[in-house]
N, C-alpha and C positions, 0 to 999 in steps of 0.2 A: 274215735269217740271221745269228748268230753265227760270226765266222771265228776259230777256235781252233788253231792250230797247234801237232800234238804229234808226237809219236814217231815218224818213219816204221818200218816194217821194212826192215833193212835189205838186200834181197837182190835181185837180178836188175833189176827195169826200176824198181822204188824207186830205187833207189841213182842210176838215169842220171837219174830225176825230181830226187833232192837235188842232184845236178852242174847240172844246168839250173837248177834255181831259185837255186843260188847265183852261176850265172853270169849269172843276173837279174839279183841284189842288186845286184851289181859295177857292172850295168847303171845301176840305181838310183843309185848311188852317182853313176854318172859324170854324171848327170842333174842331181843336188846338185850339183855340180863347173859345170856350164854354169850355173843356178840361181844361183851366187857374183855374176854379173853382172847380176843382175836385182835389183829392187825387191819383194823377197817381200813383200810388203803391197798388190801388185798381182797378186789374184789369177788374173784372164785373163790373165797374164803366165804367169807358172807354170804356170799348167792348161796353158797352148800347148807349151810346153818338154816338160813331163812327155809331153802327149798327143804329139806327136812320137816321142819315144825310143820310146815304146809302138809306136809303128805299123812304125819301123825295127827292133825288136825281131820284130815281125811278120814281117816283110819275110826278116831272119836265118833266122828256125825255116821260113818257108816252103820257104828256098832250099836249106836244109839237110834237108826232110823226102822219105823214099824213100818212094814207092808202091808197092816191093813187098817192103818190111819188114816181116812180120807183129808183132801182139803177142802175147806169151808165152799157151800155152793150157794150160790145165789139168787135172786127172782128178776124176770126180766130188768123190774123196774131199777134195777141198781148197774143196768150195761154202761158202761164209759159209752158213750158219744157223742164226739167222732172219737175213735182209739186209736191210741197213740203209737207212732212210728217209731219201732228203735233198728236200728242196726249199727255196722263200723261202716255205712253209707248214707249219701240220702236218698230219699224214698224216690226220686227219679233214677235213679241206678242200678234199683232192682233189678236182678236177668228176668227177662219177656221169654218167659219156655212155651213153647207148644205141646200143649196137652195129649194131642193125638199121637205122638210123635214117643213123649215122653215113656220112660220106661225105668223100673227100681229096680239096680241093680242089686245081685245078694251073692253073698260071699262068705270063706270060711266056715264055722261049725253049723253049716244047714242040710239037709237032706236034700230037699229043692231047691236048686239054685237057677233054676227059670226066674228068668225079670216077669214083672208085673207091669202090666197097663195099667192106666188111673182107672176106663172102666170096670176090669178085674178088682179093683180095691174098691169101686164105687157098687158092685154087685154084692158083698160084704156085709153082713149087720153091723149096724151101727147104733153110736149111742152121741146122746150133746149130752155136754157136762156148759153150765155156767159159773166160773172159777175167775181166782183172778191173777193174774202176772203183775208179779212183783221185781225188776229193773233191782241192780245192785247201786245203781245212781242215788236211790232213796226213792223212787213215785210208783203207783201202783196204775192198774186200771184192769176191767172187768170185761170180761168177753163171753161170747158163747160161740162153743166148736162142737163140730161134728163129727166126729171120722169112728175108723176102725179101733179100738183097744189092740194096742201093742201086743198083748199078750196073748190074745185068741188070732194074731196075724203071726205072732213066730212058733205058737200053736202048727199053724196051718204050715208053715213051709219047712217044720220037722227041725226046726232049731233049739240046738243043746241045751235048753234055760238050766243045766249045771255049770256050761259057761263065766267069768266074771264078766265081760262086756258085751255092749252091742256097741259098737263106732257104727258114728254118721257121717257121710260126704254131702255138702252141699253144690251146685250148681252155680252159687256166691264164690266159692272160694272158702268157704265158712267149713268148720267139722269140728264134731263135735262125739261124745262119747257117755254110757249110761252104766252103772252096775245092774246086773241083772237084776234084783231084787226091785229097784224102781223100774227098769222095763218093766216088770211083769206088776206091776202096782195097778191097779184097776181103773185106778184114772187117767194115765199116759195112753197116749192116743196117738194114732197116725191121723192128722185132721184132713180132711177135706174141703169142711164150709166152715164158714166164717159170719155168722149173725145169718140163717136160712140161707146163707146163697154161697155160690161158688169161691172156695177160697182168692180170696185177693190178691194181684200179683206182690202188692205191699205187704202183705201177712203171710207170703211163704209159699203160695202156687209152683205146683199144683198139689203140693202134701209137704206138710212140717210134722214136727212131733213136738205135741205139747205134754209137758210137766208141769204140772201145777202143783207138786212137792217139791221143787224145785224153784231158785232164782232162774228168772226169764229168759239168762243165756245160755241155759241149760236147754233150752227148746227151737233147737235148729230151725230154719226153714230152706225152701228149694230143695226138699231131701233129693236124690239121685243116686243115693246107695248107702246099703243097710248092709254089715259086716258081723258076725259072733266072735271073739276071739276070748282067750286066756290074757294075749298080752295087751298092756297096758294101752290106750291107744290115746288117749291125751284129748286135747282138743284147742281151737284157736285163741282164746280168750286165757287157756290156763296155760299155755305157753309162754303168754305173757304176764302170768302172776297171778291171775287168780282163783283159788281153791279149785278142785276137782269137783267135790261131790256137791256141794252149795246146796244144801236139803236147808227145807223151811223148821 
């Protein structure tokens, strides 16, 4: 993926997004500042400093994130379309999974570790939230999903929420990882539909998990298994560098 950073808009939970991310840089900054005393031509040196501040960065946004601060929601009339495609592919590469077939695996601090059928998760109450997904590229755009709430689905299968993670496996290749506090956040969802209809195989089929407290790569799609653990479980994007928790 190309990381291009342009324009944001500037209004409502954009604007707290630009304050944060400048109070990144700062962050960065001070990073370089420790970095004065090192031998930058040693790279495990560096990587260790940087990978540090990253994690105390973490540490910041977690301490600071409310669980029952929603994100801003929308009216139809404000949906992006068409919406837009992101992944680390293009949108013909997406995996083609059979629904009938398909099954969520579960693992670790659960009581029930029976897999789920999509129609077991589509028999479910459900809720649509219309929110919007914010790309760490800089662009936004506005969706409406339907699915189960995370939190009344690890409810249901007896899962530890003293727990710190829920780790994601995707079907992509892709995995991805949540503190429990935002799992259980009221708007994190196991989605199923995408704008009234059948999740899209481009948007994540046959179930993603959206955050919309969250930056947009925080919200897996192709999920194919759902994990509790204590330990750390990371995920693909922040193995390559970018923050863990990336709250709004």
């Amino acid at each position: 993926m190309t990381r291009r950073i342009a324009p944001l808009e500037r209004t409502g939970m954009v604007v707290d997004l630009e304050r944060r991310l400048f109070l990144r840089r700062g962050l960065s900054l001070g990073a370089l500042t420790l970095l004065t005393g090192c031998d930058i031509t040693n790279q495990d040196g560096v990587y260790q400093v940087l990978l540090a501040m990253s994690r105390w960065n973490d540490r910041v946004q977690a301490a600071l994130f409310n669980p029952n601060r929603l994100a801003p929601t929308y009216p139809e009339s404000a949906l992006s379309r068409p919406f837009r495609f992101n992944a680390f592919y293009e949108a013909d590469k997406a995996p083609v999974i059979d629904g009938d077939s398909w099954r969520l695996e579960l693992s670790g601090k659960i009581d029930s570790k029976q897999p789920w059928t999509l129609r077991q998760l589509d028999e479910l109450p459900q809720e649509t939230q219309i929110t919007k997904h914010i790309c760490i590229e800089g662009w936004s755009v506005i969706g409406k999903y339907t699915g189960v709430p995370l939190k009344s689905f690890l409810q249901r299968i007896g899962a530890d929420t003293t727990a710190r993670y829920v780790g994601l496996k995707c079907a992509d290749g892709y995995w991805g990882s949540l503190d429990m506090p935002t799992a259980l956040h009221p708007q994190t969802q196991l989605t199923v539909r995408f704008d009234d209809e059948t999740l899209p195989t481009r948007y994540g089929y046959p179930v993603r998990v959206r955050v919309p407290t969250k930056l947009g790569f925080k919200s897996p799609k192709h999920i194919v298994a759902l994990y509790v653990t204590n330990d750390y479980p990371g995920g693909f994007w922040e193995s390559r560098g970018y923050n863990w928790f990336s709250g709004l």
